[in-house]
MDTraj code that builds the backbone (N, CA, C; nanometers):
import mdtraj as md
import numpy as np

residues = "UNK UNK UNK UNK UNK UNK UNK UNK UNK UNK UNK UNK UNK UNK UNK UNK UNK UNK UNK UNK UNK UNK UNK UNK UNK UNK UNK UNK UNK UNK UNK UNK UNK UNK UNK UNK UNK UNK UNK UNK UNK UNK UNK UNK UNK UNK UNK UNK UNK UNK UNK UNK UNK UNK UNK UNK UNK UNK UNK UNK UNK UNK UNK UNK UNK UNK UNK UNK UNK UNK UNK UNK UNK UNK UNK UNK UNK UNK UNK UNK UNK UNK UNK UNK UNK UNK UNK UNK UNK UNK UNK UNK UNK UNK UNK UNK UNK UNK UNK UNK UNK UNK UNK UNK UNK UNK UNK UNK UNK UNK UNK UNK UNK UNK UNK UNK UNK UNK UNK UNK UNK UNK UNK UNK UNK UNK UNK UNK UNK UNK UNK UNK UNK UNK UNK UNK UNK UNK UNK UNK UNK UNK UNK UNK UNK UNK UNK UNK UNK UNK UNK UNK UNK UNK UNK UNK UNK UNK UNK UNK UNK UNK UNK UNK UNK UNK UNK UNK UNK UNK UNK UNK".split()
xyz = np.array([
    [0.0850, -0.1168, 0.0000],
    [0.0000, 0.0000, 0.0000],
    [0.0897, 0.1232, 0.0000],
    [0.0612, 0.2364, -0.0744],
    [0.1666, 0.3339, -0.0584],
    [0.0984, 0.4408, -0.0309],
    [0.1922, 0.5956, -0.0282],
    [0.0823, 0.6756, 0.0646],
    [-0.0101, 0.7179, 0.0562],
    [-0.0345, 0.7481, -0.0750],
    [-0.1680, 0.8052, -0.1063],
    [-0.2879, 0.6763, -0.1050],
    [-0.2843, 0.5503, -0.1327],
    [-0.4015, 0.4816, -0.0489],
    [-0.3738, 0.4451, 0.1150],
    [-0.3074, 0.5204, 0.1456],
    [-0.3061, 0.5106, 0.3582],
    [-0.3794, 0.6454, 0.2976],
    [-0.3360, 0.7533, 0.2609],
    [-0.4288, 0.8864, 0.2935],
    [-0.5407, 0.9079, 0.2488],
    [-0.6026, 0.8065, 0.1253],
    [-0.7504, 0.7982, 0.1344],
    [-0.7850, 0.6617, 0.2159],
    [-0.7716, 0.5441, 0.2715],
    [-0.7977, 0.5397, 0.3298],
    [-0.8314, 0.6021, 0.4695],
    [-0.7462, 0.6639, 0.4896],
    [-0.7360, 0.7856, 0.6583],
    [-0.8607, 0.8120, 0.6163],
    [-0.8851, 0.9018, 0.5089],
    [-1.0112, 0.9722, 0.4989],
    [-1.1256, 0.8973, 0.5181],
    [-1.1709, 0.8060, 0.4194],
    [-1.2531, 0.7178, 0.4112],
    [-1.2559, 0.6403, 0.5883],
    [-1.1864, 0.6170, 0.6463],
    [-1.1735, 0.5312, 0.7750],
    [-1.1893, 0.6476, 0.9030],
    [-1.1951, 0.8013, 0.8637],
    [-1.2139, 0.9076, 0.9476],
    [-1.0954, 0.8448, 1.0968],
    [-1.0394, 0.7540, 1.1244],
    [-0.9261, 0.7844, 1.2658],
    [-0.8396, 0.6775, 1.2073],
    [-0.7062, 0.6448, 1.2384],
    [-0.6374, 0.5539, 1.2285],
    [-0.6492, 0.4239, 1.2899],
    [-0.7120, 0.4508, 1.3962],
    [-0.7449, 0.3257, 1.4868],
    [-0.8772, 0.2048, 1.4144],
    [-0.9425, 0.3050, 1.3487],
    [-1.0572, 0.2576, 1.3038],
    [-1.0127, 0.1328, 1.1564],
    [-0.9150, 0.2392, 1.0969],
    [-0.8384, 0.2468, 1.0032],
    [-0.7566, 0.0488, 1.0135],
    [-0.6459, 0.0370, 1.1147],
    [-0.5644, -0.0120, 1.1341],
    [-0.6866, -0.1437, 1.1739],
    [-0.7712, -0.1419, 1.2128],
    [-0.8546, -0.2758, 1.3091],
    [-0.9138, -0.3760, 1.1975],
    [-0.9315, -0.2783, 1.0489],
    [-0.9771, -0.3433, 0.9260],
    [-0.8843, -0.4216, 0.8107],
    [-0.7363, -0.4067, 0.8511],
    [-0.6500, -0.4812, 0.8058],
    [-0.5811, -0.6120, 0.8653],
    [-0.5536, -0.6775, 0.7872],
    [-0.4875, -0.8053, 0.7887],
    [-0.3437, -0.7653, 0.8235],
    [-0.3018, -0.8853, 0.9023],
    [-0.1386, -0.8710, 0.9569],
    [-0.0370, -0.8603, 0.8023],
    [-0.0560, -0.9041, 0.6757],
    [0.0183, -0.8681, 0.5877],
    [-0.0312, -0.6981, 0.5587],
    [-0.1083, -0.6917, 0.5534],
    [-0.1664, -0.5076, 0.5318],
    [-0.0616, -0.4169, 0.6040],
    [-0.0876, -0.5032, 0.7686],
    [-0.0283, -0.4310, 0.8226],
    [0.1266, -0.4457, 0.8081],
    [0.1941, -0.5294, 0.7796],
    [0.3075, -0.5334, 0.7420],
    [0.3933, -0.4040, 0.6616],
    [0.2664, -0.4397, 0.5572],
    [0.3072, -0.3422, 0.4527],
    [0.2778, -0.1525, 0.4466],
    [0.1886, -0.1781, 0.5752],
    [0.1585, -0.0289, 0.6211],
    [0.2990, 0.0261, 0.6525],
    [0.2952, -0.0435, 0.7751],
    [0.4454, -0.0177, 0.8492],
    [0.5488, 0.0146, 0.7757],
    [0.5567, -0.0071, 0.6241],
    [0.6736, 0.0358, 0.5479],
    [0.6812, 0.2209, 0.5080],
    [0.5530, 0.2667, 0.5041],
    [0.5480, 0.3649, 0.4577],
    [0.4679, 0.4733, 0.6126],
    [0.4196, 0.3883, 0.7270],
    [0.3898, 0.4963, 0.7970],
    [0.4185, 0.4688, 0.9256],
    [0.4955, 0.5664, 0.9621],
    [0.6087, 0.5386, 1.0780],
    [0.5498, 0.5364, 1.2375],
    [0.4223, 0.6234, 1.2068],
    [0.3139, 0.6623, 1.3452],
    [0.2422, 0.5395, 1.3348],
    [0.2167, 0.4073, 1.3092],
    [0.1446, 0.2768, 1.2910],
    [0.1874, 0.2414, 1.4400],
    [0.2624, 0.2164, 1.4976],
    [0.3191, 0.1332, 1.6024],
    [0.2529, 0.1816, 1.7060],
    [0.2227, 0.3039, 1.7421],
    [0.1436, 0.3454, 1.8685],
    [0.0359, 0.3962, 1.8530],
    [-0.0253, 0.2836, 1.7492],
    [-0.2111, 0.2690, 1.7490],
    [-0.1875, 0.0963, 1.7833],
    [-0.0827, 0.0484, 1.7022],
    [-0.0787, -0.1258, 1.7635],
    [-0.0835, -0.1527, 1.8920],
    [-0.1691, -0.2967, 1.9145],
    [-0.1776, -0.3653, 2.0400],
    [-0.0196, -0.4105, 2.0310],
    [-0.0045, -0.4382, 2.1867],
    [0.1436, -0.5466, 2.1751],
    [0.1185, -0.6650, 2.0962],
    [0.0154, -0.7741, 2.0727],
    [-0.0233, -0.8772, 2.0361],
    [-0.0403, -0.8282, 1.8676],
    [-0.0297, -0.7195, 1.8046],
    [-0.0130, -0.6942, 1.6699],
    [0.0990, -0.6589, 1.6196],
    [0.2269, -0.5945, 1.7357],
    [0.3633, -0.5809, 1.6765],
    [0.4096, -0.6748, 1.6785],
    [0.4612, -0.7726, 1.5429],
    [0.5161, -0.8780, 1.5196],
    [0.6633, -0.8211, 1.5079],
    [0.8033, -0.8825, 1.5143],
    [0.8820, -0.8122, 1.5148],
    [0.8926, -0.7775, 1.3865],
    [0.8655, -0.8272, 1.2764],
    [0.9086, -0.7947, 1.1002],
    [0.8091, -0.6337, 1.1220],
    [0.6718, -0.6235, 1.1675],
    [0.6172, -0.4489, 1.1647],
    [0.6622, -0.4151, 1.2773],
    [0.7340, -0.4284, 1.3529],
    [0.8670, -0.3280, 1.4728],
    [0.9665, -0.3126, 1.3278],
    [1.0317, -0.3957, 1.2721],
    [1.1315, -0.3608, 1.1733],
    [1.1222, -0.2828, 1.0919],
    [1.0449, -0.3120, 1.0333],
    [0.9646, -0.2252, 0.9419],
    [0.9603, -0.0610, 0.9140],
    [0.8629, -0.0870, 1.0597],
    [0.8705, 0.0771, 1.1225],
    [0.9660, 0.1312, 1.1266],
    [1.0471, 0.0949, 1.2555],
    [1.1844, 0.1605, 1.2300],
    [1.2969, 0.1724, 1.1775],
    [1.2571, 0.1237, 1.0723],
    [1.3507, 0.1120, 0.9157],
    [1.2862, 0.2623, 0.8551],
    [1.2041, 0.2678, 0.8807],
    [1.1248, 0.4207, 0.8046],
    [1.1746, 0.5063, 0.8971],
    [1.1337, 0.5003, 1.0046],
    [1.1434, 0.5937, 1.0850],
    [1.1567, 0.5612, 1.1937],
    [1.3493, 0.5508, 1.2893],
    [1.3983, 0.4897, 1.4298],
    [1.3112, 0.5471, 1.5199],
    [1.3176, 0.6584, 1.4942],
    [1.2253, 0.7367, 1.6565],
    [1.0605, 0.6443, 1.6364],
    [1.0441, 0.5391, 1.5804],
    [0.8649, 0.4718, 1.6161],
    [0.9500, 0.3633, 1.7141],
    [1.0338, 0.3490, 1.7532],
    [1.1332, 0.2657, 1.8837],
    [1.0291, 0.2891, 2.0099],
    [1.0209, 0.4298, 2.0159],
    [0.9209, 0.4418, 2.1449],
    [0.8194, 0.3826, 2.1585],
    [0.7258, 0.3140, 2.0461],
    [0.6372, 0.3049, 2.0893],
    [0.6227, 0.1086, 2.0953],
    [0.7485, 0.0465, 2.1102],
    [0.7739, -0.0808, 2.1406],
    [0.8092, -0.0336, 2.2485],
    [0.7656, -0.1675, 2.3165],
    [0.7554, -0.1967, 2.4684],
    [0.9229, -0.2550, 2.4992],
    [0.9429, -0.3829, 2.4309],
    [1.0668, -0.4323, 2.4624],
    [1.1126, -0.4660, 2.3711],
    [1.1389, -0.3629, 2.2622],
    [1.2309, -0.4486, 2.1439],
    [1.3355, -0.5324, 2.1609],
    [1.3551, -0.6114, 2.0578],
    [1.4549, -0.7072, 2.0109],
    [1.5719, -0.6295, 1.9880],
    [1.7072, -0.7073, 2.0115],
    [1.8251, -0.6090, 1.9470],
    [1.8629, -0.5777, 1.7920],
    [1.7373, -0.6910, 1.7314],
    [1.7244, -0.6632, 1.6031],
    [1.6997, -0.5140, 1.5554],
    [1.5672, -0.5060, 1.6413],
    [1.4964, -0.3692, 1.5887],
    [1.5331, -0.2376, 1.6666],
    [1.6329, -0.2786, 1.7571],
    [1.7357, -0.1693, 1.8552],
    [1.8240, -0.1249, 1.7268],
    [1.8815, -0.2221, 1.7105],
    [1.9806, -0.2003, 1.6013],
    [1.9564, -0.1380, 1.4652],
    [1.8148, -0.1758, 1.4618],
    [1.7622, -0.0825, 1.3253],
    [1.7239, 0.0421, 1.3303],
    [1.6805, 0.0430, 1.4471],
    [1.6243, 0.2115, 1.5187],
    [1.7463, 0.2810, 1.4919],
    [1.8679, 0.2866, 1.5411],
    [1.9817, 0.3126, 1.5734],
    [2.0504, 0.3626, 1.4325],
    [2.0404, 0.2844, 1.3527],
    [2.1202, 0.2703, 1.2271],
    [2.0341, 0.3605, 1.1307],
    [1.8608, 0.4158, 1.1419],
    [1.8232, 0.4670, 1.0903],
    [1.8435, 0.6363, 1.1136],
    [1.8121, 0.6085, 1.2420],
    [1.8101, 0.7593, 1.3410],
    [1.8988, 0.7157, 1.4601],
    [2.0343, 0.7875, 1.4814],
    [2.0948, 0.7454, 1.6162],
    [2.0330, 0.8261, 1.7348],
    [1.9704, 0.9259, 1.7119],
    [1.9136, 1.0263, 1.7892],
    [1.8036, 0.9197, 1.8456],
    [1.7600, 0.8042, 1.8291],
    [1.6578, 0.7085, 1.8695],
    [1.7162, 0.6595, 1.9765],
    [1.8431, 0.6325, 2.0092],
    [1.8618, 0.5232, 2.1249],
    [1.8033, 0.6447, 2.2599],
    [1.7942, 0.7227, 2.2742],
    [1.6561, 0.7722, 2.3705],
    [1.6014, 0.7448, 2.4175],
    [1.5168, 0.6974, 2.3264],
    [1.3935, 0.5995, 2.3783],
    [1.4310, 0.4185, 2.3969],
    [1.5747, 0.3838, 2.4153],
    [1.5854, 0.2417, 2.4451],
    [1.6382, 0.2328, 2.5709],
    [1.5685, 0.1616, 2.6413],
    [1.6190, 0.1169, 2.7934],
    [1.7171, -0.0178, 2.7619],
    [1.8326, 0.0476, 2.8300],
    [1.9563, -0.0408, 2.8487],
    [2.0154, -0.0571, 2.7073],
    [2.0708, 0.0075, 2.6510],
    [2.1023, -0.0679, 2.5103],
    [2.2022, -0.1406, 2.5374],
    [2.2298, -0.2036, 2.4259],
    [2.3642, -0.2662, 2.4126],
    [2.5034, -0.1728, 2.4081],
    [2.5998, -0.2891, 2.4189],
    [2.7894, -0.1472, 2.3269],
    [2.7099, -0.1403, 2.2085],
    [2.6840, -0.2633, 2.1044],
    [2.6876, -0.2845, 1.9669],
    [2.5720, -0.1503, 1.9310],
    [2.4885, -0.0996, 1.9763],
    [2.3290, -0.0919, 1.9841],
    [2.4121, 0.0769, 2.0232],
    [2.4907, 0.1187, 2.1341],
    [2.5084, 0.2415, 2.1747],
    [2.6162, 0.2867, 2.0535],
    [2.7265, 0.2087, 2.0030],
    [2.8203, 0.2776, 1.9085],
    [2.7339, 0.2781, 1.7628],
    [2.6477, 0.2088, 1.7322],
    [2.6042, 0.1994, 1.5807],
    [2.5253, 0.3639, 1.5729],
    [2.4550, 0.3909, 1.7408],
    [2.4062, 0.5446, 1.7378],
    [2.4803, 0.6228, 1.7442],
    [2.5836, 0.6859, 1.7622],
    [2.7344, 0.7192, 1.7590],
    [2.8083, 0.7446, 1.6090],
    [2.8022, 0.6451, 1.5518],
    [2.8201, 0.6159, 1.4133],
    [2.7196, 0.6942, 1.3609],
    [2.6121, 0.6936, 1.3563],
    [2.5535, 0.7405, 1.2841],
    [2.4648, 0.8485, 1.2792],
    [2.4705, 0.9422, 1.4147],
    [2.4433, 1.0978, 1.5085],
    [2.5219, 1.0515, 1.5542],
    [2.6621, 1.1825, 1.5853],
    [2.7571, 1.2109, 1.7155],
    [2.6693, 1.3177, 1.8069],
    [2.5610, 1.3549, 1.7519],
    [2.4760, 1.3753, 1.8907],
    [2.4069, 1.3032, 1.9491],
    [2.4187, 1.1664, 1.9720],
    [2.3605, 1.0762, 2.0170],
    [2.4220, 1.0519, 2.1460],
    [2.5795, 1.0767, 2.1221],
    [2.6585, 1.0673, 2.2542],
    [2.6232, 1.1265, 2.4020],
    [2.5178, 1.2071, 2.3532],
    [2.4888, 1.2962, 2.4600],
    [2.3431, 1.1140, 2.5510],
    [2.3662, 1.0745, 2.4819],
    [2.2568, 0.9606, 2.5420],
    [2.3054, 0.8165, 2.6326],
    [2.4939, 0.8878, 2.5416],
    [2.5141, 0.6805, 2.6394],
    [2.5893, 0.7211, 2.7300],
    [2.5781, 0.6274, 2.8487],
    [2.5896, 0.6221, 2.9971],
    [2.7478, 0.5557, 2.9737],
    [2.7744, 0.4669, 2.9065],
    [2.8721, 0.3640, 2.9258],
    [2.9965, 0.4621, 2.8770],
    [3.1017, 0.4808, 2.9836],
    [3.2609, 0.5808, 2.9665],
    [3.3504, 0.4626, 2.7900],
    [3.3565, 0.4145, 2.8381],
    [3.4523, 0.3332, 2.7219],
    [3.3619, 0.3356, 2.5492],
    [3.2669, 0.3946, 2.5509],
    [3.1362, 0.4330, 2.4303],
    [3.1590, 0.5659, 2.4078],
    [3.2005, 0.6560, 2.5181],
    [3.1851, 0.8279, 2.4902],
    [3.3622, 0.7926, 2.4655],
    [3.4344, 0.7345, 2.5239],
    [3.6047, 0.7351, 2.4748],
    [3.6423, 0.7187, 2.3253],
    [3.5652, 0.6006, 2.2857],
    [3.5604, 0.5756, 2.1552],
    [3.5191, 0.6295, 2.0429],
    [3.4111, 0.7033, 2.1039],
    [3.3339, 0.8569, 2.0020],
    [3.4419, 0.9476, 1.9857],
    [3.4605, 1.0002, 2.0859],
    [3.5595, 1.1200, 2.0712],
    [3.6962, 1.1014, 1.9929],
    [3.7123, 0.9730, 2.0100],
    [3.8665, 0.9275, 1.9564],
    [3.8341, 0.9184, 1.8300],
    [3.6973, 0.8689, 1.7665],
    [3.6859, 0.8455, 1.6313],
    [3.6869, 1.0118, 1.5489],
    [3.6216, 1.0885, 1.6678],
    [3.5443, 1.2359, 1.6279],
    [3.5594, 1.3471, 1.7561],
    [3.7007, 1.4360, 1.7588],
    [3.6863, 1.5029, 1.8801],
    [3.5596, 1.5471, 1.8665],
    [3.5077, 1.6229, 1.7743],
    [3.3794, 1.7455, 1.8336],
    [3.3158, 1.6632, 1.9107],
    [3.1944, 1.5395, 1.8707],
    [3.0998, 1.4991, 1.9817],
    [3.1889, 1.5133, 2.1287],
    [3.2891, 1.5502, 2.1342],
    [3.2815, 1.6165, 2.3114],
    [3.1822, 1.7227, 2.3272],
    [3.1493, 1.7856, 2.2491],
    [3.0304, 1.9367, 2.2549],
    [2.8743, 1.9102, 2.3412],
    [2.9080, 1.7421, 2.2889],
    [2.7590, 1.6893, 2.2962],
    [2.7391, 1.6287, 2.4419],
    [2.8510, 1.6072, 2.5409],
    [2.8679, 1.5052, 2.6363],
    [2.9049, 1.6206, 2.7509],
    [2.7803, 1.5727, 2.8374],
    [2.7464, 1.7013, 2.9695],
    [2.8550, 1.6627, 3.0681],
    [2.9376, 1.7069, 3.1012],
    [3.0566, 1.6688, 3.1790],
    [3.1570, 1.5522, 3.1696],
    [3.2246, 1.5743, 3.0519],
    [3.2912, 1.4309, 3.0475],
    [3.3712, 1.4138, 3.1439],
    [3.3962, 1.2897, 3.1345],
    [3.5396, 1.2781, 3.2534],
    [3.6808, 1.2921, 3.1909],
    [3.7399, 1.3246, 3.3262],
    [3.9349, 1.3511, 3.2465],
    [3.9262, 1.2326, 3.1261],
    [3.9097, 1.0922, 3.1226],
    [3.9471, 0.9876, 3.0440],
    [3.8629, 1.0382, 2.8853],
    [3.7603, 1.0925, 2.9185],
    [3.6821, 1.1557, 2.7596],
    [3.7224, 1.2546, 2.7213],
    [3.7976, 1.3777, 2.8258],
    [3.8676, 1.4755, 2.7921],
    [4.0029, 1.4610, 2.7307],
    [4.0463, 1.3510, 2.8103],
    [4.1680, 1.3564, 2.7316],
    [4.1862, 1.2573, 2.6197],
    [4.0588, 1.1358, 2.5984],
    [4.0843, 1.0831, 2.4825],
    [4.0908, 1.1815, 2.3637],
    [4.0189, 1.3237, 2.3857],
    [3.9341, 1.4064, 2.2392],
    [4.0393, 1.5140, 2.2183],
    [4.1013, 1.5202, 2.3229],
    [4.2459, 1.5967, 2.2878],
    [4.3973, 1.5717, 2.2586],
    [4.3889, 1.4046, 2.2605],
    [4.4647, 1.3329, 2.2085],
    [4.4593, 1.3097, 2.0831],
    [4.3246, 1.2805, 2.0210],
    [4.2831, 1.2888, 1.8906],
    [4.3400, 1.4484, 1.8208],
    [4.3370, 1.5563, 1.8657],
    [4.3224, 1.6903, 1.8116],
    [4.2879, 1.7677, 1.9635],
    [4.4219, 1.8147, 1.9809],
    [4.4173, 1.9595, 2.0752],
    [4.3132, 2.0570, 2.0786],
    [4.2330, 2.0762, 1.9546],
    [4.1901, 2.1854, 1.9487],
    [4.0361, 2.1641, 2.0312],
    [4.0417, 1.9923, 2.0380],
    [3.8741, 1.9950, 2.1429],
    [3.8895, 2.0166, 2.2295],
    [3.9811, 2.0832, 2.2653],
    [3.9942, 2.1711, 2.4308],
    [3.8934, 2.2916, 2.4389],
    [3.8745, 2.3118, 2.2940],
    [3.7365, 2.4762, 2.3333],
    [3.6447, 2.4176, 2.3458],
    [3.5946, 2.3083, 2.3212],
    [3.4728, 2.2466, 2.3811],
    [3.4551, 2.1808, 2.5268],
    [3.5721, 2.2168, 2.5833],
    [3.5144, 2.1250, 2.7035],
    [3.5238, 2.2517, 2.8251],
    [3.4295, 2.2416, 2.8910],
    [3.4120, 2.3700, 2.9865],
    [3.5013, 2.3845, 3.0612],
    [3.5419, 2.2977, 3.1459],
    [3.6891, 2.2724, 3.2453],
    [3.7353, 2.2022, 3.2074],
    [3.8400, 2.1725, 3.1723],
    [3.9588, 2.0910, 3.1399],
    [4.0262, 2.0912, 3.2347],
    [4.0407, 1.9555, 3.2872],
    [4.1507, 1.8974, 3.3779],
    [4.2990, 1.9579, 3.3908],
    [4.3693, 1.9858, 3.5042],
    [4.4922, 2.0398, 3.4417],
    [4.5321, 1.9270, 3.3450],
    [4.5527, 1.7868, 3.3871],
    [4.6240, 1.7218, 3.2847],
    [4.5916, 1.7227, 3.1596],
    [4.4518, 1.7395, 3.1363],
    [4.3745, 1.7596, 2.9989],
    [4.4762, 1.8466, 2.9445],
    [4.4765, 1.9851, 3.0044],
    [4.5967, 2.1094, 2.9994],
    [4.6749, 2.0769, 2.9230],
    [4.7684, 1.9840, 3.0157],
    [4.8875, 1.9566, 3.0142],
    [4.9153, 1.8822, 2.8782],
    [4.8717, 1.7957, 2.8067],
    [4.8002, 1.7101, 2.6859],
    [4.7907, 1.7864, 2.5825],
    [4.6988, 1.9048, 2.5949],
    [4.7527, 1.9947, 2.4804],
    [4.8414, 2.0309, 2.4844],
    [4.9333, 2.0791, 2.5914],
    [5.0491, 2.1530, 2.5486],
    [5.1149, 2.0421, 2.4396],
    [5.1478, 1.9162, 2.5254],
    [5.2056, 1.8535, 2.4762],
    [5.1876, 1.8330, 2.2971],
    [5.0598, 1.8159, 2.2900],
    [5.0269, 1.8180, 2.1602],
    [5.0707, 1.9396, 2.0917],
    [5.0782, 2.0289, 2.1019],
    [5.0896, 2.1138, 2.0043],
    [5.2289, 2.1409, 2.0229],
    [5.3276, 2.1124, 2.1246],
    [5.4521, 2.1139, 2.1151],
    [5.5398, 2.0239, 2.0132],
    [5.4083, 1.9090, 2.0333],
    [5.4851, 1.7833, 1.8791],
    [5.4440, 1.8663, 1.7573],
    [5.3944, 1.9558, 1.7622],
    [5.4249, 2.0434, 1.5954],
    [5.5649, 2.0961, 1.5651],
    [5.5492, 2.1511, 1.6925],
    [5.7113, 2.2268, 1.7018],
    [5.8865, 2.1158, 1.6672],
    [5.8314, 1.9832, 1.7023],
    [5.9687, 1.9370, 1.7248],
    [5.9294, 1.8093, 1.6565],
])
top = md.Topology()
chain = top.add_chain()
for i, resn in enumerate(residues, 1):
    res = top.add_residue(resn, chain, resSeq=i)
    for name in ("N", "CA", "C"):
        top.add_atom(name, md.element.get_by_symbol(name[0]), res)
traj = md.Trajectory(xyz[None], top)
């Protein structure tokens, strides 16, 4: 089904709910490809994981409206929109770096130190994004490039000390 028969249906069906109760689990399958708001009119007993996939293959941020996704459809949320792991309780490493990879403003979401080390090392800036890093995130992102020292509000003396060093290996 593509969008313009979801949007005369909408019409013709006057609510989505009304809409969604008159299709078959392949319908709905194939809804889910093209409309990303489907998932939070579904019962739990109608999100099969292939329309969780689905969905958030279109669009990661419909993550919220699964209860307990699979790391399948973590991983797809993630890989579509990293700005989605948000809405996932507990992710995985695999599940927190693929959002990372793919928004470095996502960093501002993972809890785990050795995930924000690895961001910064891949990409000083996402330090911009990370509300108090610690010396170990400060100084991974200025090891990478001295210059993410203007992003970090306090810098550790040793952080300090790290740039100097760095920019003294220009000199010599």
């Amino acid at each position: 089904m593509n969008l313009k028969e979801y949007q005369i249906k909408m019409v013709e069906k006057k609510t989505m709910q009304q809409w969604i109760d008159t299709l078959s689990p392949e319908e709905l399958l194939e809804a889910s490809k093209s409309t990303s708001d489907l998932l939070q009119y579904l019962d739990e007993n109608k999100q099969t994981e292939d329309i969780q996939l689905a969905s958030v293959k279109n669009n990661g941020d419909a993550i919220q409206y699964i209860k307990e996704p699979s790391e399948a459809v973590r991983l797809a949320a993630v890989e579509n929109n990293g700005d989605a792991i948000q809405y996932i309780k507990e992710p995985s490493e695999e599940v927190q770096l693929a959002a990372v990879e793919n928004c470095e403003y996502a960093v501002k979401y993972i809890k785990k130190e050795a995930i924000k080390v690895a961001a910064v090392k891949k990409n000083r800036y996402v330090i911009k994004y990370i509300n108090k890093p610690s010396e170990a995130v400060q100084l991974a992102a200025v090891e990478n490039n001295g210059n993410a020292i203007k992003y970090i509000e306090k810098p550790t003396r040793r952080v300090k000390q790290a740039v100097y060093g760095w920019l003294w290996s220009f000199y010599f």
